[in-house]
Backbone as a chain_set.jsonl record, in Angstrom:
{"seq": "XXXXXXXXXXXXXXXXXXXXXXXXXXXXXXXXXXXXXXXXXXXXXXXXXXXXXXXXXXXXXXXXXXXXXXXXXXXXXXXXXXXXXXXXXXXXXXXXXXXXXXXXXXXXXXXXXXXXXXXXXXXXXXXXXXXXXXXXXXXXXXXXXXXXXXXXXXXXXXXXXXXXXXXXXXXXXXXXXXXXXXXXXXXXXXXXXXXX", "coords": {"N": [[0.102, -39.598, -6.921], [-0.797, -36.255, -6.049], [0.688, -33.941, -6.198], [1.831, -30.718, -3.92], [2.273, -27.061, -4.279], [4.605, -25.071, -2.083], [3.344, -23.416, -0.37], [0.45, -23.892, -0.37], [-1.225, -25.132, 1.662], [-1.058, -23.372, 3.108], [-2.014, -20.812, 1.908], [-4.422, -22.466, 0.968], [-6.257, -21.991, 3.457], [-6.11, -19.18, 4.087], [-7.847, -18.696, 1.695], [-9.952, -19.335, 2.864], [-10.197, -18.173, 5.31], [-10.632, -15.611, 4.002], [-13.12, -16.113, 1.93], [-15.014, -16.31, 4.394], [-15.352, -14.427, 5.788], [-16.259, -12.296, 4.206], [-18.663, -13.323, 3.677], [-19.251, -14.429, 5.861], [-20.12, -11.259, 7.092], [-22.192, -10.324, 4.896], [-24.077, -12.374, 5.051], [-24.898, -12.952, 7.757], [-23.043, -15.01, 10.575], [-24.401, -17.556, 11.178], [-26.278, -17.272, 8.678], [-24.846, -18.963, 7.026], [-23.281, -21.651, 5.615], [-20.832, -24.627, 6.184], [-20.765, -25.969, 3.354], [-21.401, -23.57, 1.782], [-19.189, -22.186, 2.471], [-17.022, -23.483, 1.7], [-17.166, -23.815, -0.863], [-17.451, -20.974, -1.831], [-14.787, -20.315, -1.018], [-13.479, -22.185, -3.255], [-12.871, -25.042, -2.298], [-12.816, -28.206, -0.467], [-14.847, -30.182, 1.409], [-12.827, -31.147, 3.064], [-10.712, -30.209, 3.17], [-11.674, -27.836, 4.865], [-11.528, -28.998, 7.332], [-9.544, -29.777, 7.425], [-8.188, -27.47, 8.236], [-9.835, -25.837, 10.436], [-11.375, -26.853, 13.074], [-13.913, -26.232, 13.085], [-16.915, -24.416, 12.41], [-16.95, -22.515, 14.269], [-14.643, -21.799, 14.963], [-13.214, -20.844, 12.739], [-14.625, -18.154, 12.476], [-13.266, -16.558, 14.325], [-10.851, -16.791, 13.415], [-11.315, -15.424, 11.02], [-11.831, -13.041, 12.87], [-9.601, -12.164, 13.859], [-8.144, -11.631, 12.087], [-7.267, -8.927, 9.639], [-8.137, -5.749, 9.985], [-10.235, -3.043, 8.59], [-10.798, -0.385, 9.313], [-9.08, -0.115, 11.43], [-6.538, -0.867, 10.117], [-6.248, 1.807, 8.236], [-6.692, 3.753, 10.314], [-4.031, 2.948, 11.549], [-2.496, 4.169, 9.38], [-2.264, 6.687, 9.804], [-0.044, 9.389, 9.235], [0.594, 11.81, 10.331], [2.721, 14.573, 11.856], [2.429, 15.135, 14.209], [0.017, 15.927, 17.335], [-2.269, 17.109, 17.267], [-2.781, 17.092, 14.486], [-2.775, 14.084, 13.988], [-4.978, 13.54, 15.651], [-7.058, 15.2, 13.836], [-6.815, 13.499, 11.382], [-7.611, 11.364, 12.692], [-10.214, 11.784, 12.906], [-11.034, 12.255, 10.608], [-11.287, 9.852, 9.275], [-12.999, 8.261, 11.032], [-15.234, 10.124, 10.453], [-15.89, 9.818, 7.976], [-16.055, 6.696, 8.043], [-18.414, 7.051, 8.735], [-20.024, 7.95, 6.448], [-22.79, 8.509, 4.84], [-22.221, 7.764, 2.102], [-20.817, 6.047, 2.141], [-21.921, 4.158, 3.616], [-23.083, 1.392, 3.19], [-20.416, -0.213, 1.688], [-18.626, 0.047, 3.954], [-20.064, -1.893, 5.976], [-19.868, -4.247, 4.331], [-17.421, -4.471, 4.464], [-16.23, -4.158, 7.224], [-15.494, -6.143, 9.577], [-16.25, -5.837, 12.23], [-18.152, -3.896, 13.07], [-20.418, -5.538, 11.204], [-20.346, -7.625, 12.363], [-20.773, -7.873, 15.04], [-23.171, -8.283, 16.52], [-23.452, -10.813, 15.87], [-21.059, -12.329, 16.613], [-21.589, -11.517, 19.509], [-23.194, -13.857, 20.252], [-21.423, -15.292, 20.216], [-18.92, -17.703, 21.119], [-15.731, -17.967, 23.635], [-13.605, -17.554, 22.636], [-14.264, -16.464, 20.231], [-15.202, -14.228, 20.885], [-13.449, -13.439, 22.469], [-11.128, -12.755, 21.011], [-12.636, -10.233, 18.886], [-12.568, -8.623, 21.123], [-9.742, -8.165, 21.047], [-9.985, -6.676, 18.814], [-11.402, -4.958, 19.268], [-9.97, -3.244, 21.053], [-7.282, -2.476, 19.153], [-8.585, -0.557, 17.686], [-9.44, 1.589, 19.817], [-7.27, 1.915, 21.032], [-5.603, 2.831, 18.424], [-7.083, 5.295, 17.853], [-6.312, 6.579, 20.356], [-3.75, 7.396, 19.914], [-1.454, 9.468, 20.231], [1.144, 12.052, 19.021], [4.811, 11.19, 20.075], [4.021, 9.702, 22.35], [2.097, 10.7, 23.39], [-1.619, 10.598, 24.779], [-4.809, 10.373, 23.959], [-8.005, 10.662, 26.422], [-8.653, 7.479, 27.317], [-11.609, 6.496, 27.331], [-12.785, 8.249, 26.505], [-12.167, 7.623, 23.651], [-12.778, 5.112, 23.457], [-15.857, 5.63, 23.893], [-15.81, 7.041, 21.052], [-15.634, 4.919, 19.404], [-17.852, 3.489, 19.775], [-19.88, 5.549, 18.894], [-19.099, 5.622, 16.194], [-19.564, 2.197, 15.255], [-22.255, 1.973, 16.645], [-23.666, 4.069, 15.216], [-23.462, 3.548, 12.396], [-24.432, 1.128, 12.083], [-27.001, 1.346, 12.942], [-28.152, 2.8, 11.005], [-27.601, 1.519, 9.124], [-29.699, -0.252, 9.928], [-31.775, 1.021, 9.513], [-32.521, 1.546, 6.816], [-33.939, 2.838, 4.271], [-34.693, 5.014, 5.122], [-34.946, 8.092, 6.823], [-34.287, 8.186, 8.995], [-32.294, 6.798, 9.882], [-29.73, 8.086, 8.558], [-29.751, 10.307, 9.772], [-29.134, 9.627, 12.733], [-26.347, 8.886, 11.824], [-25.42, 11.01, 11.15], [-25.338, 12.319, 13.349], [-23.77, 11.088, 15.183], [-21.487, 11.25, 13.44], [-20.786, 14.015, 14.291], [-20.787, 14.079, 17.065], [-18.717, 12.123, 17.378], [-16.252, 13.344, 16.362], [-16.119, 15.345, 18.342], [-15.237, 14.45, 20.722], [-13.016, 12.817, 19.83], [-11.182, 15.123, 18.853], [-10.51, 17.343, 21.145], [-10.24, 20.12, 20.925], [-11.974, 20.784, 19.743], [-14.446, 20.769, 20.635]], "CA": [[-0.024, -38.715, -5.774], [-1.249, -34.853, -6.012], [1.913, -32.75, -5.09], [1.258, -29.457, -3.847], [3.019, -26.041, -3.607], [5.015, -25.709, -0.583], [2.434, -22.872, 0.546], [-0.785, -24.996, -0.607], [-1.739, -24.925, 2.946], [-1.688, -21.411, 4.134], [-2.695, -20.47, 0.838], [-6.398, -22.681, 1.231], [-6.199, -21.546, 4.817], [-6.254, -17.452, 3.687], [-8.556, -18.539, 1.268], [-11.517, -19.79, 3.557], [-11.029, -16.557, 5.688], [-11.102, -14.562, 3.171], [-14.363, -16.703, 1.781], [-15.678, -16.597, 4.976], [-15.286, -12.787, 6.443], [-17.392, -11.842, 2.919], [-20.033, -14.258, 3.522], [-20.293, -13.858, 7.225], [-20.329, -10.053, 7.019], [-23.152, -9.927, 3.956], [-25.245, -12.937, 5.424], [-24.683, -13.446, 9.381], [-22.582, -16.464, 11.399], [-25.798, -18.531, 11.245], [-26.865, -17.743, 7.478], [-23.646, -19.341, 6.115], [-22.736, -23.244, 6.343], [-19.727, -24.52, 5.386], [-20.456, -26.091, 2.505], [-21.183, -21.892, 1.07], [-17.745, -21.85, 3.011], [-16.093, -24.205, 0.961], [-17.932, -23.128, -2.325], [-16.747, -19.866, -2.166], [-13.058, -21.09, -1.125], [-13.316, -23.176, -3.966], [-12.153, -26.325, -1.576], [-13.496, -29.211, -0.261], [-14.863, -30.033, 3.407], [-11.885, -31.648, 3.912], [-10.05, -29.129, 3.552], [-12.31, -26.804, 5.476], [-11.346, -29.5, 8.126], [-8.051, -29.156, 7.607], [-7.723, -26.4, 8.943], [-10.203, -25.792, 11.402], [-12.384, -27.517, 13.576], [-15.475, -25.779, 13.175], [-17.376, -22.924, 12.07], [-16.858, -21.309, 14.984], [-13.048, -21.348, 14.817], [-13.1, -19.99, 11.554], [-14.869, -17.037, 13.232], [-12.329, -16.902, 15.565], [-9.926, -17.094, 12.294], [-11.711, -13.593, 10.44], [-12.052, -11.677, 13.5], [-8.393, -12.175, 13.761], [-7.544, -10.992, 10.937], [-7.064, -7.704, 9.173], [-9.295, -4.977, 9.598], [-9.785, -1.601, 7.792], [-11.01, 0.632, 10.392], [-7.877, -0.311, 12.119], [-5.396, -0.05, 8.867], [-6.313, 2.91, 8.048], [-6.302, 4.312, 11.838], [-2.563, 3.181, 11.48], [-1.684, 4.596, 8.478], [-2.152, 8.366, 9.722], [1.314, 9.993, 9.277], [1.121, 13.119, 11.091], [3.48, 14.263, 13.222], [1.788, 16.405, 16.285], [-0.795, 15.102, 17.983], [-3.59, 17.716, 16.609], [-2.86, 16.32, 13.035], [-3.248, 13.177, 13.859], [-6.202, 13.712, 15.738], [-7.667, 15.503, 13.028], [-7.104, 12.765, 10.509], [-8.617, 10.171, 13.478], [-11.524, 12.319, 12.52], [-11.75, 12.111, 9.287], [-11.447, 8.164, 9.591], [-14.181, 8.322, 11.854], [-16.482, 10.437, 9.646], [-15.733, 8.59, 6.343], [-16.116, 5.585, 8.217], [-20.364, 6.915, 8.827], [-20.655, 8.899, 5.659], [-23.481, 7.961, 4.196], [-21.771, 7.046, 0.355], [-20.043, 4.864, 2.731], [-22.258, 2.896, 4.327], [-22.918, 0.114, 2.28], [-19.034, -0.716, 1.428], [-17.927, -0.16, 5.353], [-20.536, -3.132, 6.344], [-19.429, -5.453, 3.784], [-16.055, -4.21, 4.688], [-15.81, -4.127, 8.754], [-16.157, -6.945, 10.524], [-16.196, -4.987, 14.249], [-19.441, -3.669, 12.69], [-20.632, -6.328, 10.798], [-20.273, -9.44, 12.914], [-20.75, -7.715, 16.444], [-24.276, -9.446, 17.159], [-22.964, -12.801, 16.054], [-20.034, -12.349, 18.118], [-21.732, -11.232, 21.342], [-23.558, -15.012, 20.489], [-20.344, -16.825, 19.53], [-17.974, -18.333, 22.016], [-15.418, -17.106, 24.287], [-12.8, -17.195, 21.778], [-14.664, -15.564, 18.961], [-15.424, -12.675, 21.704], [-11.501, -12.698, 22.736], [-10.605, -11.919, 19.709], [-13.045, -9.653, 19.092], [-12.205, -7.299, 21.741], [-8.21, -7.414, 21.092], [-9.752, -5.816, 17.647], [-11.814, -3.582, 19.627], [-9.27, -2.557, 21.695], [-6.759, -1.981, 18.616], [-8.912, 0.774, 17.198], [-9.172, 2.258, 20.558], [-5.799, 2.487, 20.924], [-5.21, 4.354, 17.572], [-8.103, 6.36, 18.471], [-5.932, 7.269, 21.827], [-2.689, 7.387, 19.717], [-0.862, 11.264, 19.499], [2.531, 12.184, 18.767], [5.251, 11.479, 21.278], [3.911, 9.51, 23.235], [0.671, 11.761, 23.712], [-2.721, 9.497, 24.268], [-6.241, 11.178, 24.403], [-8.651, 9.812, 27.266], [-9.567, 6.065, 27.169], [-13.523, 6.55, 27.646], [-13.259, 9.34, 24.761], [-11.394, 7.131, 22.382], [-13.935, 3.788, 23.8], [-17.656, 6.482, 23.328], [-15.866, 7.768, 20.295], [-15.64, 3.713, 18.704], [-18.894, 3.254, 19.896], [-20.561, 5.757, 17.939], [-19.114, 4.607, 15.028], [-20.285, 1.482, 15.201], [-23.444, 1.984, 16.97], [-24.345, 4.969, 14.245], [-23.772, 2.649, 11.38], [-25.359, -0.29, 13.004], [-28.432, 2.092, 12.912], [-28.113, 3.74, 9.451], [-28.094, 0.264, 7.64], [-30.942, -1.174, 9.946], [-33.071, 1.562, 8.991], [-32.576, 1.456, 5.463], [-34.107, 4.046, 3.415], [-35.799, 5.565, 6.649], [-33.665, 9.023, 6.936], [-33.808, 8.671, 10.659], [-30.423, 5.948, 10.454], [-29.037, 8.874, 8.316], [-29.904, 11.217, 11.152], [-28.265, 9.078, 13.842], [-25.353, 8.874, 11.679], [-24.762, 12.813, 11.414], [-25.04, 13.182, 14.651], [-22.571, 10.27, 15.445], [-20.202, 12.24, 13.537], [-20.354, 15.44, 14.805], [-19.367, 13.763, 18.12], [-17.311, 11.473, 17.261], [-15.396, 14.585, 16.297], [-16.282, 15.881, 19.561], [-14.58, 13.24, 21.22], [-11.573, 12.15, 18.886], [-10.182, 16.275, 18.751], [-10.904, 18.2, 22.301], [-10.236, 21.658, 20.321], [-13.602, 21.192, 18.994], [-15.421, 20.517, 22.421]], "C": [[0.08, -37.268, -6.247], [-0.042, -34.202, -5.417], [1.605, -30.773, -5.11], [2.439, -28.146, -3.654], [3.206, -26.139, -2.289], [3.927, -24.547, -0.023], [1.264, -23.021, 0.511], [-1.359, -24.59, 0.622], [-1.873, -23.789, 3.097], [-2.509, -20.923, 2.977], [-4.83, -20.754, 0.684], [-6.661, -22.229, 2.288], [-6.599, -19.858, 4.654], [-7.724, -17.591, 2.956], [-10.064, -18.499, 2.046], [-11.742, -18.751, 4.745], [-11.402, -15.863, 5.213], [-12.203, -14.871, 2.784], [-15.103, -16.205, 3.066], [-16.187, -15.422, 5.704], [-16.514, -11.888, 5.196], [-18.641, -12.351, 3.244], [-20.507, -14.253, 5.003], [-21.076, -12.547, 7.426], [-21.638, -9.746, 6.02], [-24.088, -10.899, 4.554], [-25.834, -13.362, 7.214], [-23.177, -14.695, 9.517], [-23.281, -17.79, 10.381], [-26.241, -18.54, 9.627], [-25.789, -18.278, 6.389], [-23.351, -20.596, 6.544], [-21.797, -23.424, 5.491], [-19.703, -25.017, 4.237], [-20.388, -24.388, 1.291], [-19.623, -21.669, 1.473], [-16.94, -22.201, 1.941], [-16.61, -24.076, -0.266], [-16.772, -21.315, -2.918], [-15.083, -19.695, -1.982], [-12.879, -21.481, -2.663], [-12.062, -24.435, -3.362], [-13.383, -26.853, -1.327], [-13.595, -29.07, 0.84], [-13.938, -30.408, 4.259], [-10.597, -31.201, 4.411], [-10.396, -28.394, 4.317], [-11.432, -27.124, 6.357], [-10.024, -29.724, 8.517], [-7.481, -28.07, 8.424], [-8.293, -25.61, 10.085], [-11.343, -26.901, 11.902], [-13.608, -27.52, 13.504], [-15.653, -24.102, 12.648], [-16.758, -21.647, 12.91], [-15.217, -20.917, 15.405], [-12.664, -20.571, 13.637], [-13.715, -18.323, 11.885], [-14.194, -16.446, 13.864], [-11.252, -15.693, 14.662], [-10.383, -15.34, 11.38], [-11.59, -13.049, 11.164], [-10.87, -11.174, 14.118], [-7.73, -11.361, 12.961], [-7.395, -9.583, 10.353], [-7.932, -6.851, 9.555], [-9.396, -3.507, 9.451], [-9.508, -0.581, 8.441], [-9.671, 0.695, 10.785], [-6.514, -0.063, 11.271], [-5.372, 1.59, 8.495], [-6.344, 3.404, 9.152], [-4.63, 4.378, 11.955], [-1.925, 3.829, 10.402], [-1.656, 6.202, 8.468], [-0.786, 8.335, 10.234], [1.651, 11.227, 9.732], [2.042, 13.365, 12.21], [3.183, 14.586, 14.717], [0.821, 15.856, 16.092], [-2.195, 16.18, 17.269], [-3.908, 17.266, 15.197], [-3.0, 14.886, 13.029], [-4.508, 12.831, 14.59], [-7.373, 14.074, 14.779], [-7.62, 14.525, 12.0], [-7.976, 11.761, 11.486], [-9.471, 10.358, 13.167], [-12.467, 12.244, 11.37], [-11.77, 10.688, 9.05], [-12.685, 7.87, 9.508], [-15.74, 8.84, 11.263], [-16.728, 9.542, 8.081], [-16.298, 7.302, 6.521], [-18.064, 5.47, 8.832], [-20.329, 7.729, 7.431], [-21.476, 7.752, 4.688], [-23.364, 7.002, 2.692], [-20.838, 6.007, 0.822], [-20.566, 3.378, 3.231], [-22.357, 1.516, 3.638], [-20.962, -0.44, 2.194], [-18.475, -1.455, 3.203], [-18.332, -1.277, 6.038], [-19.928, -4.036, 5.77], [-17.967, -5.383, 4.271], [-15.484, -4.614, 6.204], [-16.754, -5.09, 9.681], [-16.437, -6.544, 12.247], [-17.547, -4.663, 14.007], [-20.245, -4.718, 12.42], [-21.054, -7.352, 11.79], [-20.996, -8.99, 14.707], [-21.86, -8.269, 16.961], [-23.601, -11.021, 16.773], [-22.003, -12.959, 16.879], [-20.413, -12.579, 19.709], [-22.875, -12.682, 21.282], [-22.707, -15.631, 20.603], [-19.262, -17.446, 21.223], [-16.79, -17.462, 22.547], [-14.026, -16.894, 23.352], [-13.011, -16.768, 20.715], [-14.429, -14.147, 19.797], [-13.615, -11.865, 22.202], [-11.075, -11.888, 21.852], [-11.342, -10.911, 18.978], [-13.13, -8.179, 19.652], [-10.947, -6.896, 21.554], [-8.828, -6.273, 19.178], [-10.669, -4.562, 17.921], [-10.578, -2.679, 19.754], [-8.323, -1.88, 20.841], [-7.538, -0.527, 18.008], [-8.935, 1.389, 18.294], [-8.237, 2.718, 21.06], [-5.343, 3.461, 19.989], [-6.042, 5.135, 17.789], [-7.398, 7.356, 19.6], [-4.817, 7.748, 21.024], [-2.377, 9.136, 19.816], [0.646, 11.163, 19.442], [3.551, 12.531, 19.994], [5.276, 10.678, 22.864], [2.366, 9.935, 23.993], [-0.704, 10.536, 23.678], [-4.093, 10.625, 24.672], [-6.464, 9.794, 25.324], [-9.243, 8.575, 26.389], [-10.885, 6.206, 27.051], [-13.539, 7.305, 26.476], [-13.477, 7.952, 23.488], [-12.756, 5.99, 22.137], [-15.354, 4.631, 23.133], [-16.92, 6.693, 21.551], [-16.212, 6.389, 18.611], [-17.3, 3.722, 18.916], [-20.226, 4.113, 19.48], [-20.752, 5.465, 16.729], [-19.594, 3.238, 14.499], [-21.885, 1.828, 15.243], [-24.188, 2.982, 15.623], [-24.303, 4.384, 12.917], [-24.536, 1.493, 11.154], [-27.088, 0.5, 12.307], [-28.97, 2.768, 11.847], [-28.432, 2.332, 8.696], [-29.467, -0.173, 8.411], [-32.02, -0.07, 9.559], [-33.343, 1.818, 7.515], [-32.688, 2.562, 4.878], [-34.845, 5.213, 4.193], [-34.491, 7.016, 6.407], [-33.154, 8.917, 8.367], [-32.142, 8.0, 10.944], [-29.712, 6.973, 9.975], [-28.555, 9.753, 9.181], [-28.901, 10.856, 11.952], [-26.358, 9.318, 12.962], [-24.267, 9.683, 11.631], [-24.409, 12.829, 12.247], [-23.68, 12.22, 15.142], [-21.491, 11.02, 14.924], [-19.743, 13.138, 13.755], [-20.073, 14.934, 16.37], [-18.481, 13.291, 18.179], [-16.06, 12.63, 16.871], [-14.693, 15.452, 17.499], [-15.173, 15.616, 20.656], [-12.919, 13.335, 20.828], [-10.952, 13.832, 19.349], [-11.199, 16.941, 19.715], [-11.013, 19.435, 22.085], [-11.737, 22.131, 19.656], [-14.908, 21.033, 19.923], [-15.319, 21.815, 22.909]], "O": [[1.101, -37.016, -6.887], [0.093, -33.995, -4.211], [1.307, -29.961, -5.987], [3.404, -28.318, -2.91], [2.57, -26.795, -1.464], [3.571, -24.902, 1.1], [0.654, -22.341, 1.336], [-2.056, -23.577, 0.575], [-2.967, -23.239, 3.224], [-3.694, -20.646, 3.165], [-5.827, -20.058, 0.492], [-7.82, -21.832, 2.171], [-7.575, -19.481, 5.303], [-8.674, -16.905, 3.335], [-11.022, -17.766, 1.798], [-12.846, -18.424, 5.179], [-12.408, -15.251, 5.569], [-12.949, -13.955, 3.131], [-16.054, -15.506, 2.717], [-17.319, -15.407, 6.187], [-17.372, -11.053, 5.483], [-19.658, -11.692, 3.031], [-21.671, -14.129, 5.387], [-22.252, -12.499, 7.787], [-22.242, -8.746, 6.41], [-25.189, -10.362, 4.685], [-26.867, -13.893, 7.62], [-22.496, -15.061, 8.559], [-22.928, -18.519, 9.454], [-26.559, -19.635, 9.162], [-25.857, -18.072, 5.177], [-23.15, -20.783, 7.744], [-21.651, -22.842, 4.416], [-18.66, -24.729, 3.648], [-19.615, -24.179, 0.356], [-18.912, -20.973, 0.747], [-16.249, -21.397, 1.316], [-15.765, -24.73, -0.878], [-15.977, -20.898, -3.759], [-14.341, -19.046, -2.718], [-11.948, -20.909, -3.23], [-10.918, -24.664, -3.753], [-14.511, -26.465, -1.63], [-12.941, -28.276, 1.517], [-13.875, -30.282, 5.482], [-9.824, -31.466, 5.331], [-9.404, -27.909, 4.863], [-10.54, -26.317, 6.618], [-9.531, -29.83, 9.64], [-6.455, -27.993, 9.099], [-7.581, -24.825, 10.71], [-12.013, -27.622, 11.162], [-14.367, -28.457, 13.751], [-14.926, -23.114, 12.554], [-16.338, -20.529, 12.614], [-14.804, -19.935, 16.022], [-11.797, -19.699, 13.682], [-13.081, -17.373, 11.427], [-14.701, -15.344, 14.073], [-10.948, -14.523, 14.896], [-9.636, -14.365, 11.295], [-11.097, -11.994, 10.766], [-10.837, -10.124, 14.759], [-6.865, -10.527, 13.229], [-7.497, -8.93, 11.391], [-9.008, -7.433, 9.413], [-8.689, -2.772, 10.141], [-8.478, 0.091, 8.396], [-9.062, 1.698, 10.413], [-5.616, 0.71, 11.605], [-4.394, 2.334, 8.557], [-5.243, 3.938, 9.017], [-3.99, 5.373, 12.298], [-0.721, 4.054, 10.526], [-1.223, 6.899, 7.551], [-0.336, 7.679, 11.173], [2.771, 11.722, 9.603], [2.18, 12.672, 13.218], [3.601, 14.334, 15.848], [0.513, 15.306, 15.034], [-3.109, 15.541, 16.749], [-5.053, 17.09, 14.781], [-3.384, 14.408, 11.961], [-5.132, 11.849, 14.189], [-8.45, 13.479, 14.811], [-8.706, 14.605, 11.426], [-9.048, 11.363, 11.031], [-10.128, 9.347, 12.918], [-13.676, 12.199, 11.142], [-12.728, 10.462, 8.311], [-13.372, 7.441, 8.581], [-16.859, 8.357, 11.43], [-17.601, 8.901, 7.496], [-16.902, 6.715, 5.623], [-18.738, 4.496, 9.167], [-21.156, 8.596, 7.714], [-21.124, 6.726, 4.106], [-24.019, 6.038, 2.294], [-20.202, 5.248, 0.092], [-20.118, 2.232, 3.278], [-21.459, 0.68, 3.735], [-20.624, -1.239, 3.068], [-18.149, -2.581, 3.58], [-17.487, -1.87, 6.71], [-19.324, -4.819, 6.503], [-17.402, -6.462, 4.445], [-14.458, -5.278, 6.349], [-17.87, -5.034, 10.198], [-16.828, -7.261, 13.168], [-18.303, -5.193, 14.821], [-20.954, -5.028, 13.378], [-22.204, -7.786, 11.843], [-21.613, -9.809, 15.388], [-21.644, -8.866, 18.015], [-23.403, -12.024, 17.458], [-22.088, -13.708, 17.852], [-19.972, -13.269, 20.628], [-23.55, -12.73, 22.31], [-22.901, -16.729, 21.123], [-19.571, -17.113, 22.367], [-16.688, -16.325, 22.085], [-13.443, -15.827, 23.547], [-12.029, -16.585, 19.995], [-13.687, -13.223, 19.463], [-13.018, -10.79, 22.258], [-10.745, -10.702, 21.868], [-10.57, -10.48, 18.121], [-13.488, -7.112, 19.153], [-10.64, -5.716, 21.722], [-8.139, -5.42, 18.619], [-10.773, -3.541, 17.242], [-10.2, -1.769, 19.016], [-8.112, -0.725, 21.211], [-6.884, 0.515, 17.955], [-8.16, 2.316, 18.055], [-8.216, 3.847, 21.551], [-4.853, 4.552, 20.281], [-5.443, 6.181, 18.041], [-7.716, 8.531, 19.783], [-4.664, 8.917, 21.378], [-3.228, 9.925, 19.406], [1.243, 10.162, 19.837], [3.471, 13.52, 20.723], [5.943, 10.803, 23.891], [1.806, 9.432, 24.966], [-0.809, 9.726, 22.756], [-4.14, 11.467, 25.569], [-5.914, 8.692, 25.331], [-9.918, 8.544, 25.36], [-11.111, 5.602, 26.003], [-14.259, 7.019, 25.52], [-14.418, 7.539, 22.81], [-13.496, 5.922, 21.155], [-15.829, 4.306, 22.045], [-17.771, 6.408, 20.708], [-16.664, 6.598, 17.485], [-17.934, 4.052, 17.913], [-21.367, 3.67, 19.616], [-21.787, 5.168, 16.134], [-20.005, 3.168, 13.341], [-22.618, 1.939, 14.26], [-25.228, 2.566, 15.113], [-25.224, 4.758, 12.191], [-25.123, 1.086, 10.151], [-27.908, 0.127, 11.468], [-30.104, 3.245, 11.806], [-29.323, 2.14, 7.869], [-30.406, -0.467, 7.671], [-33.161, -0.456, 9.304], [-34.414, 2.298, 7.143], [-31.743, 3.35, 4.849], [-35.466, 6.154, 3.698], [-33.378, 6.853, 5.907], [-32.098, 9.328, 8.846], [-31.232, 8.355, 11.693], [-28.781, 7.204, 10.746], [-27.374, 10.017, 9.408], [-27.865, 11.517, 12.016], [-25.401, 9.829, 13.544], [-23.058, 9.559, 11.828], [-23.265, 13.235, 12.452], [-22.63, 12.788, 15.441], [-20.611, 11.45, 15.67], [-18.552, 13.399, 13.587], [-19.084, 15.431, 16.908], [-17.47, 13.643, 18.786], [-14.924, 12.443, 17.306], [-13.585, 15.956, 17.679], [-14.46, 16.422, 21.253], [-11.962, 13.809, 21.44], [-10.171, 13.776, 20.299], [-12.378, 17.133, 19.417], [-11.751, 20.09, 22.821], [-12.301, 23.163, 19.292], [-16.105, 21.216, 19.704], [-15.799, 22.101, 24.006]]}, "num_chains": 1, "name": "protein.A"}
């Protein structure tokens, strides 16, 4: 009999999100089956099965999980609310700058996944929006207690996305570049009111 570390389990369990958040994000939902799942795990299907039911729980299972946009949103340390606005900003632009794009796709599943999502089930989409909603929250965050407007913080996510969305599908086209400028000169707009 095979005896296993006592964290064996969570351990293949991390692994096949982590496998699976790479491989959804670079190929779709749909262009990934689990045996690529369990390949890039390096496990078996029975393990897959181990631990979830289905593809689409494992979806569920990444969009759960960590995500950058959102780490880094928490890790601004300013103390007044204009300094941490102003870093929201620079987040926000970093997170379209062009020497970025490439990384931030493979990187951000909120970006990444959001058409397979708005196909997937109602618990891919749940979870989903609690990771919307976390960046919109640090987006609102200020010092104190202080929150910028909801709708800002919400348009100010939704350029970000949407202006990256549009920069990779146009490829070498300058116009996604275009969109993406302009996304950040509002998103700026938006995120710090001193500049409105």
């Amino acid at each position: 009999m095979v005896r296993y570390k006592p964290n064996h389990k969570d351990t293949s369990r991390q692994r096949l999100i982590e496998a699976a958040a790479a491989l959804f994000r670079r190929h779709g939902f749909n262009g990934v089956g689990i045996n690529d799942l369990c390949g890039a795990a390096g496990l078996t299907r029975g393990a897959f099965y181990g631990h979830f039911a289905s593809k689409a729980q494992l979806l569920a299972a990444v969009l759960g999980g960590a995500h950058d946009f959102v780490r880094r949103l928490r890790a601004r340390s300013a103390t007044t609310t204009a300094e941490l606005r102003t870093q929201a900003v620079s987040v926000a632009q970093d997170y379209l700058a062009p020497r970025n794009r490439q990384a931030v796709v493979a990187g951000c599943s909120i970006a990444s996944l959001a058409v397979d999502v708005m196909r997937a089930d109602e618990q891919a989409q749940a979870t989903y929006a609690e990771a919307v909603k976390a960046v919109v929250d640090e987006f609102r965050r200020g010092a104190n207690g202080e929150l910028l407007d909801a709708d800002k913080a919400r348009a100010a996510l939704a350029l970000c996305v949407g202006g990256l969305l549009i920069d990779n599908a146009c490829g070498a086209d300058r116009e996604g570049s275009r969109v993406a400028k302009a996304a950040q000169v509002e998103v700026a707009r938006l995120l710090n009111p001193e500049l409105g």
